[in-house]
FITOR-28176 format. One record per residue: residue in three letters; x, y, z of N, C-alpha, C, CB in turn. Coordinates in steps of 0.05 Angstrom, whole numbers, plus 5000, padded with zeros to 4 digits. Glycine has a CB too. Layout:
ALAXYZXYZXYZXYZ...
//
This chain:
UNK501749765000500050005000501850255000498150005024UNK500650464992501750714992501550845017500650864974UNK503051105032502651185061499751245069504251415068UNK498451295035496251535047494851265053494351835023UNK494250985033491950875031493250675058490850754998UNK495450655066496050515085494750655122499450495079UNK495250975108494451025141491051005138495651405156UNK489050965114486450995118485650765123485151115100UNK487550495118486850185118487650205159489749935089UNK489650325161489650285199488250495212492850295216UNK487150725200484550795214481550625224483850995196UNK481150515193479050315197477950165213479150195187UNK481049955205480249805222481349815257480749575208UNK482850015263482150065291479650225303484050185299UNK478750305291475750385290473850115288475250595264UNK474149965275472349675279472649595303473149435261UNK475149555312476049405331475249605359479249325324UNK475049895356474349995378470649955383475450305377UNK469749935356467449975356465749775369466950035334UNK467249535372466049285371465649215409468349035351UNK467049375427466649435455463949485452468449655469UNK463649355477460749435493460349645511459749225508UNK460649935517460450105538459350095561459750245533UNK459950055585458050035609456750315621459649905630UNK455650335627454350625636456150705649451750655652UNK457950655664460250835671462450915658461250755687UNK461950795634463750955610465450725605465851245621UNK465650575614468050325611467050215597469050135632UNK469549995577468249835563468449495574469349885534UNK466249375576466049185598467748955599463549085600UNK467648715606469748625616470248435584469248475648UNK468048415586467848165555468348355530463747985548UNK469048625522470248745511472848775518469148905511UNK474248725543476948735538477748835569477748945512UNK476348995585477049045611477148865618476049195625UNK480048885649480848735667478848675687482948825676UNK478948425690477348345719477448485742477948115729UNK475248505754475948745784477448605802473248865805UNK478448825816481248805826483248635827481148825844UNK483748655802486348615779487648855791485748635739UNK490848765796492349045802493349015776494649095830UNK493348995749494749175736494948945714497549315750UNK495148685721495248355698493448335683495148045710UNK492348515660489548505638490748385622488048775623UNK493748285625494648105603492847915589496447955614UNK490847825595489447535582487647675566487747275604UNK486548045568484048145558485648325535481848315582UNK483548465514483748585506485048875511482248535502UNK484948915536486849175557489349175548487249125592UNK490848985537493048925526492948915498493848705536UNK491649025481493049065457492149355449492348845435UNK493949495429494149695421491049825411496249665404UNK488849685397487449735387485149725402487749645368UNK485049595428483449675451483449995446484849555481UNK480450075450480450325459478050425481480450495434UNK477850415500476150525524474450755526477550575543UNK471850825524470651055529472951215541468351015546UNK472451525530473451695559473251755571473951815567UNK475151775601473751945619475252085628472451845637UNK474252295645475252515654476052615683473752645646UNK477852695696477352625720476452885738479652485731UNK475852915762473853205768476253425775471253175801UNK476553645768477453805754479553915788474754025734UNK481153985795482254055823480854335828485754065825UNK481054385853478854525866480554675887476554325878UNK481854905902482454955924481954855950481955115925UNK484054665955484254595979483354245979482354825997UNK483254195955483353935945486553805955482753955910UNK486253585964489353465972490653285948489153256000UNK492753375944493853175916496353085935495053385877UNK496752795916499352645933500952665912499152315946UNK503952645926507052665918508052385920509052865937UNK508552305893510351985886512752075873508751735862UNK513251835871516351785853516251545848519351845869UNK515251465821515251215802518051265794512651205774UNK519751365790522251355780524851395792522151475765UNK525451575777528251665801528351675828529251905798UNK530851685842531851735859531551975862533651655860UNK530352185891531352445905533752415914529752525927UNK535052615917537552555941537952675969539952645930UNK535752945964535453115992532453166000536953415990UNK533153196021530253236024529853526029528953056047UNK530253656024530153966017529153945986533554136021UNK529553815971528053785949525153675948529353645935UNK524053495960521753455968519153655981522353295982UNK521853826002520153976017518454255997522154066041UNK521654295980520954625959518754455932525454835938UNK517654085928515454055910513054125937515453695892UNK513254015957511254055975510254425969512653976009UNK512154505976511054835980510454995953513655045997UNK510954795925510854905897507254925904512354655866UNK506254635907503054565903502054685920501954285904UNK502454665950502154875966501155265954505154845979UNK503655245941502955645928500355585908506355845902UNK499255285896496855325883494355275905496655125858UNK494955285925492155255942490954935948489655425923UNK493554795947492854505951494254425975493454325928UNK493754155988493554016003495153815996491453966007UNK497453776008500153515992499953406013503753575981UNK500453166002500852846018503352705996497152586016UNK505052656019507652566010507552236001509952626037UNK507952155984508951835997510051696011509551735991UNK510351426022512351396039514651376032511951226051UNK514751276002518051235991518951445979518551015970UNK517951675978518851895967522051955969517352085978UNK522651915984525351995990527351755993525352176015UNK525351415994526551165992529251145961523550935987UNK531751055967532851095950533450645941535451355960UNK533850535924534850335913536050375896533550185907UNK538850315890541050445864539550735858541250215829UNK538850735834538150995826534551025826539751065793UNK534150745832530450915834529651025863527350645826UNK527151065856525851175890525650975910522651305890UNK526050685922525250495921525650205906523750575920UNK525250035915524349855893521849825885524949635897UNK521549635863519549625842516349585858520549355819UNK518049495887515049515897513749665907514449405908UNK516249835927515350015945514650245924517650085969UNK515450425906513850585882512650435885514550665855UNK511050185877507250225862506050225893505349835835UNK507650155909506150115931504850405940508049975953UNK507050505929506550945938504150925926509051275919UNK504650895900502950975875499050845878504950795843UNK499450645884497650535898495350595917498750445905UNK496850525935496450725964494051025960500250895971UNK495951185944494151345934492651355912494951505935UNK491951215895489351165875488451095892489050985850UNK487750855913485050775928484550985951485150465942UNK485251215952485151395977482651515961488051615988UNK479951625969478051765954478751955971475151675949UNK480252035985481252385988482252455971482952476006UNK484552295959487452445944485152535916491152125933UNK485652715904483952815888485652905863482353025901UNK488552785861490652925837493452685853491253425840UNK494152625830497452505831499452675810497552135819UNK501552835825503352885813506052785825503153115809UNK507352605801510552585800512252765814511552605774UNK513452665826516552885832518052875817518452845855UNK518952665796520652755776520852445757523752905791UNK522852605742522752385715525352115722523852605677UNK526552125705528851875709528151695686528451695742UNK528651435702527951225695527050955720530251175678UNK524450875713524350655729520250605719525650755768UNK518850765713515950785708514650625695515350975697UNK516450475682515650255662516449955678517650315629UNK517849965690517849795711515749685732519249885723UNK513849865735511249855757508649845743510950145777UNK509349835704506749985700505549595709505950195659UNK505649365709504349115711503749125740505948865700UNK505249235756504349285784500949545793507649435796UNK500749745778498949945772495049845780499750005736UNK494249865802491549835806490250015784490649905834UNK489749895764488250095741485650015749488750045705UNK483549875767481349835776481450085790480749585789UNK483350165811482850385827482150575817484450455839UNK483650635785482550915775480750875759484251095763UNK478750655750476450555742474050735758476450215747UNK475350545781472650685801473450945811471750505831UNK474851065810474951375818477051475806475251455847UNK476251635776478551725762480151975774477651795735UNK481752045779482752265789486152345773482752195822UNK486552545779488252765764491652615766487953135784UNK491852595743494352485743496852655720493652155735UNK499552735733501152915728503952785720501153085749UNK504452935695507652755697508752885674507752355693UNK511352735669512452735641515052585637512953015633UNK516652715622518852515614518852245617520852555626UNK520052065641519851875647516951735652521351905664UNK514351895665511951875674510251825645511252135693UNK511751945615510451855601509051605598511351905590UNK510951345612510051055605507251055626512750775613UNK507451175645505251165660503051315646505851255687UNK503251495646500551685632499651535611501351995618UNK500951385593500151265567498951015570502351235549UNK500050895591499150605603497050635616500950475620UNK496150815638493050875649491750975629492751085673UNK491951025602489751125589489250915570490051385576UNK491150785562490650525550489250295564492950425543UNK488950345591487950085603485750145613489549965622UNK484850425611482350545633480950745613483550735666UNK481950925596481051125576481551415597477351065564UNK482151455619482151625640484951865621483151425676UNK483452025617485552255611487552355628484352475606UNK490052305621492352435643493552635622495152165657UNK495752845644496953065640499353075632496953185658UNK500453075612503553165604503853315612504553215583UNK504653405637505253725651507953635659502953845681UNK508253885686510553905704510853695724510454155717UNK512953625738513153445752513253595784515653285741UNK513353485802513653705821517253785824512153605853UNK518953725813521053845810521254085787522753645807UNK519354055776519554275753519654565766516754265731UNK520654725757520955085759516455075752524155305718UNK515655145779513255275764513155585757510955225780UNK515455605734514155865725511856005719514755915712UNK511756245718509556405712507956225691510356695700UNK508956225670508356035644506555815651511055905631UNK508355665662507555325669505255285686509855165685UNK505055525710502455475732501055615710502455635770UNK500655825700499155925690497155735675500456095679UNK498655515651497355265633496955055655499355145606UNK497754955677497454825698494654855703499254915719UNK494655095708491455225730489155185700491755745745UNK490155325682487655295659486655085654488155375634UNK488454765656487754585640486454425672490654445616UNK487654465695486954305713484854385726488854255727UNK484954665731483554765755480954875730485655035780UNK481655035718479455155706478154985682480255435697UNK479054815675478154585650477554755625475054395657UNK479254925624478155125601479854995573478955505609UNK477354975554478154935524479255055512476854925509UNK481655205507483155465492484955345479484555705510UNK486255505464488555495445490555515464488655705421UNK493155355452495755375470497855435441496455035493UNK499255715447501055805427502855925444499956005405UNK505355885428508055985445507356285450511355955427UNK510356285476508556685480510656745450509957025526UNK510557025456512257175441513757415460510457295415UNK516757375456517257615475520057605468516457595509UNK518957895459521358055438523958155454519958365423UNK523258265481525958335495527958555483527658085496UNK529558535489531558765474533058655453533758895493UNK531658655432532558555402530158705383532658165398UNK530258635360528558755348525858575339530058865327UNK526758255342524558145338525057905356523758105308UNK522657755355522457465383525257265368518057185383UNK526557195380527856995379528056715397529657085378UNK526856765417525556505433523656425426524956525456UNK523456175441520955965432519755955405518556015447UNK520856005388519056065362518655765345520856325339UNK516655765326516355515310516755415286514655465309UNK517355275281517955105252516155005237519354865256UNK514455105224513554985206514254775182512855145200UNK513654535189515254355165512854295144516654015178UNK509754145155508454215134505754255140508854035115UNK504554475129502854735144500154495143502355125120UNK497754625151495454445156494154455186496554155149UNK491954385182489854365201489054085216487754455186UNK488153895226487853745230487553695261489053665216UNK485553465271483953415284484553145294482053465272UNK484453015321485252735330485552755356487752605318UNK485452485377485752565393488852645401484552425405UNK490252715429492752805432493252535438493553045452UNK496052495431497452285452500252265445496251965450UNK501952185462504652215457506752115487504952565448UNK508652445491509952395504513152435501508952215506UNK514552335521517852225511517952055484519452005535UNK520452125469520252025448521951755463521452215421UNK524651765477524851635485523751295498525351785488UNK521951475517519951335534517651115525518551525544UNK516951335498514151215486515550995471512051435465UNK517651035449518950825433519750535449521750965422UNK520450635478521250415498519050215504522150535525UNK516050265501514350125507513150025490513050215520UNK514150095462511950015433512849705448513150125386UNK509649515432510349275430508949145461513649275424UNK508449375475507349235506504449305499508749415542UNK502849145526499849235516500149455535497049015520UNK501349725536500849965549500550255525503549985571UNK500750095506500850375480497250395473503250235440UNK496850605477494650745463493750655434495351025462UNK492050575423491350655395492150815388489450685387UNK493850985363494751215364493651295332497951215372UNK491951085321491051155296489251335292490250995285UNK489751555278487751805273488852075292484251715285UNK490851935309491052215330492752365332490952175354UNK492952565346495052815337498952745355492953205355UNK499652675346502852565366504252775366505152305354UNK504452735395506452975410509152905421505153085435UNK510952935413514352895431516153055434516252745422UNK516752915449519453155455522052965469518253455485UNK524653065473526052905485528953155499526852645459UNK530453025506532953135524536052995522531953085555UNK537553085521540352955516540652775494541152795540UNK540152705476539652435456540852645426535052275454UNK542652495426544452555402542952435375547552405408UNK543452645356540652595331540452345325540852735300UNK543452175315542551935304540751685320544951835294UNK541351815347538651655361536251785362539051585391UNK535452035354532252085344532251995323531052375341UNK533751995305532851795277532551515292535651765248UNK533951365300532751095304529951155316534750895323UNK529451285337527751275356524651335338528751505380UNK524751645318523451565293522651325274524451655281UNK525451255275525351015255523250765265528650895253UNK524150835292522250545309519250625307523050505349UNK517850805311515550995303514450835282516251295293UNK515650895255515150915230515250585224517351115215UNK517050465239516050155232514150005251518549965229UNK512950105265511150095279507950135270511950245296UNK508350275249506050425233504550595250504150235220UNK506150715268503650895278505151215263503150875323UNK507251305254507651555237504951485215511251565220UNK505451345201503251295176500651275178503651075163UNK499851285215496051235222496051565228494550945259UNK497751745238497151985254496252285235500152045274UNK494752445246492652595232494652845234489252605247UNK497052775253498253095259500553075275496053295276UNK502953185272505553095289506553385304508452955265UNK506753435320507953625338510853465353505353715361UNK512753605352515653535365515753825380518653475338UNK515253815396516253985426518854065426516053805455UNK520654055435523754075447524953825449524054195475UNK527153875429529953685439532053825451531453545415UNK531553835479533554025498536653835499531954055537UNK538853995481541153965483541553655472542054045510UNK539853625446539853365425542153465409536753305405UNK545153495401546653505382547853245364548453655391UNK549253425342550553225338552452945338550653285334UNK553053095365555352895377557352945364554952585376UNK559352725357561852675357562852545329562352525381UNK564652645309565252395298564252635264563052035312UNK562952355249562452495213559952665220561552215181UNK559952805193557052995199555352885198556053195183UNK552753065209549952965223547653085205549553085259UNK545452995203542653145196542653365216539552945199UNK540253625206539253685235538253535243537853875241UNK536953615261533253555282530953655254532353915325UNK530853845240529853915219529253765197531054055212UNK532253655178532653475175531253255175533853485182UNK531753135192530552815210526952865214532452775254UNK526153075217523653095215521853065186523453335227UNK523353205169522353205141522752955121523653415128UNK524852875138525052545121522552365137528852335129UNK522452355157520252275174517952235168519852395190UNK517652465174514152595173513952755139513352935207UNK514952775125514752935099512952835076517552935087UNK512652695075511852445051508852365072515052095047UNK507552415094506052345105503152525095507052345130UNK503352735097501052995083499153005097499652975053UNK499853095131499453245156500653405164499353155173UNK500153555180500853775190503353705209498453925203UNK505353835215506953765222509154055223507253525207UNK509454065256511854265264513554235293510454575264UNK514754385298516254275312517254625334518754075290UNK517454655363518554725370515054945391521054795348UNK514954675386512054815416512854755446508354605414UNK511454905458511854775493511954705510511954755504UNK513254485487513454195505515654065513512253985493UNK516653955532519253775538520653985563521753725503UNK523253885559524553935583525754185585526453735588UNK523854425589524454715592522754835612524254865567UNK522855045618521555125643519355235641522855265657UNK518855395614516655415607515155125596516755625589UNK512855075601511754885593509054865592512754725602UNK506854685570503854645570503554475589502654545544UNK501054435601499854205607498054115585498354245631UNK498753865575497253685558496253595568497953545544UNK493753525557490653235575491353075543485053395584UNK492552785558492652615539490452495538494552455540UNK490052405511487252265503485552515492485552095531UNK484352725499482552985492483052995461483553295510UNK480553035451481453215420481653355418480653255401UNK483353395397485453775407484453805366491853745423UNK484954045359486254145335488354315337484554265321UNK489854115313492454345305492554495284495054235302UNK494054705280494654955257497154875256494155305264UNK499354765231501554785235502854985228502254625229UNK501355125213502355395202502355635223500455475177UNK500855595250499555825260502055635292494855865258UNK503255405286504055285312502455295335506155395320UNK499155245335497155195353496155015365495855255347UNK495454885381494154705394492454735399494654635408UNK488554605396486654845413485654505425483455145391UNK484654545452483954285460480954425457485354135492UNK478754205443476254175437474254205455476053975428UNK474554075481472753985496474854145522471953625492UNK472654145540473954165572475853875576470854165600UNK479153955586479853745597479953685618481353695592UNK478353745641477053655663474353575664477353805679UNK472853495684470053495689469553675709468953245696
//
């Protein structure tokens, strides 16, 4: 097949295959469609929850509120002080919330927070709490993909609630929406800088559930025109799907598990950090033989913070590597929105249908991404 008639042959039929779920009045699709048995902590291995083309009603979780209590985990890395814990405590704190720490928060094993148990055990712990009303990460690393078979996804069945992350947390965010349909946040972690910027899209997307457009600022400074944050247009267009994405890293690391989203029809978002180009080309490359470049309605690339060439013969750009990529696809497609590992940053609600402008470098999410 050709790309175009190849991505309309894996629209289809993941659309058959979603269509063919039975919905339960709580939005789930029932068990004989593919959901895990109740209280299953996380083994839907034998159901449909496990393959890519599973797709789950959505849902939404109730929107944070002043003085709502959100809990502090660490699915991944290691902290090393606890003076760092204390300044995520007092970040959520300045939004008018209520933090609850975990117990392993500050648990160290080689380089994660814990071991593989004590994280889900955190993680855990608080999904079945019907106080905790929001989960945000303390930070990225590596270790998230480790716990996701450990993960009570029944817990957030029965009470969806606000879930925060990124980099590393991508495998998590992508894996609770694949297994539950529950929309989570590509946001800040609680180690992130909450700049002006970041609480600002923080509060809109969490607290206020407001539907708006998300476009880089512009700020000219003492020069004559903006030279920050600005965008790349590679190829202009409009288009419509749900969001989903993440670490390019992260997400590539999980193709092939039953934790990947359907991603046919929908708008893909990445971004990455330290990764020298010829590993975004593989990491692409893995994408593209995957067939999910060839199902997607729309490609956004965020930030590759301090991705060079490396060392040795010459390199593509990041530019480059995008247009060989995504070029030949005939979607919209740009690169250099606000996303990844900078201090300004969006909150994304993964799963939501968003529209993009690639020409205009816009994002507008459709619907409220809260309830």
């Amino acid at each position: 097949m050709d790309g175009m008639s190849r991505r309309g042959f894996l629209r289809s039929a993941a659309g058959g295959v979603a269509g063919a779920g039975l919905v339960s009045a709580s939005g789930f699709v029932s068990a004989g469609a593919g959901a895990g048995s109740p209280g299953d902590a996380g083994g839907d291995a034998e159901s449909g929850a496990g393959d890519a083309a599973f797709r789950p009603a959505l849902v939404k979780p109730e929107r944070l509120r002043p003085g709502d209590t959100v809990a502090v985990v660490n699915p991944a890395g290691a902290l090393y002080s606890a003076t760092d814990i204390r300044i995520v405590v007092e970040r959520l704190e300045a939004l008018d919330l209520r933090v609850r720490t975990g117990e392993h928060v500050l648990s160290r094993h080689a380089y994660f927070a814990g071991t593989d148990e004590e994280r889900a055990e955190d993680l855990n712990r608080m999904l079945r709490d019907p106080s905790i009303r929001g989960i945000v990460a303390t930070r990225g690393g590596w270790g998230s993909a480790r716990i996701l078979d450990r993960v009570d996804y029944d817990a957030l069945r029965a009470d969806p609630k606000v879930l925060v992350g990124y980099s590393d947390v991508t495998a998590l965010l992508n894996a609770v929406h694949q297994r539950t349909g529950l929309v989570t946040y590509h946001g800040p972690v609680g180690m992130s800088p909450f700049t002006e910027f970041t609480a600002e899209h923080f509060r809109r997307v969490l607290f206020d559930g407001e539907a708006y457009t998300l476009e880089n600022p512009v700020r000219v400074g003492n020069d004559l025109t903006h030279t920050a944050d600005r965008i790349l247009t590679l190829t202009p267009g409009t288009a419509r799907g749900r969001l989903l994405g993440g670490n390019l890293t992260v997400f590539t690391s999980i193709l092939g598990s039953g934790y990947v989203p359907d991603t046919a029809g929908c708008i893909f978002f990445t971004e990455d950090i330290g990764e020298e180009l010829y590993r975004v080309d593989r990491m692409l490359t893995q994408l593209a033989l995957n067939e999910i470049l060839d199902a997607v309605n729309g490609f956004v690339f965020g930030r590759c913070t301090n991705c060079g060439p490396g060392s040795g013969f010459a390199s593509f750009t990041l530019e480059e590597l995008l247009e060989q990529h995504t070029g030949r696809l005939g979607v919209p497609v740009w690169y250099g929105s606000m996303i990844g590992h900078i201090p300004d940053m969006f909150t994304l609600p993964v799963g939501l249908e968003v529209e993009v402008d690639a020409a205009a470098g816009t994002l507008t999410l459709l619907e409220p991404p809260v309830a």
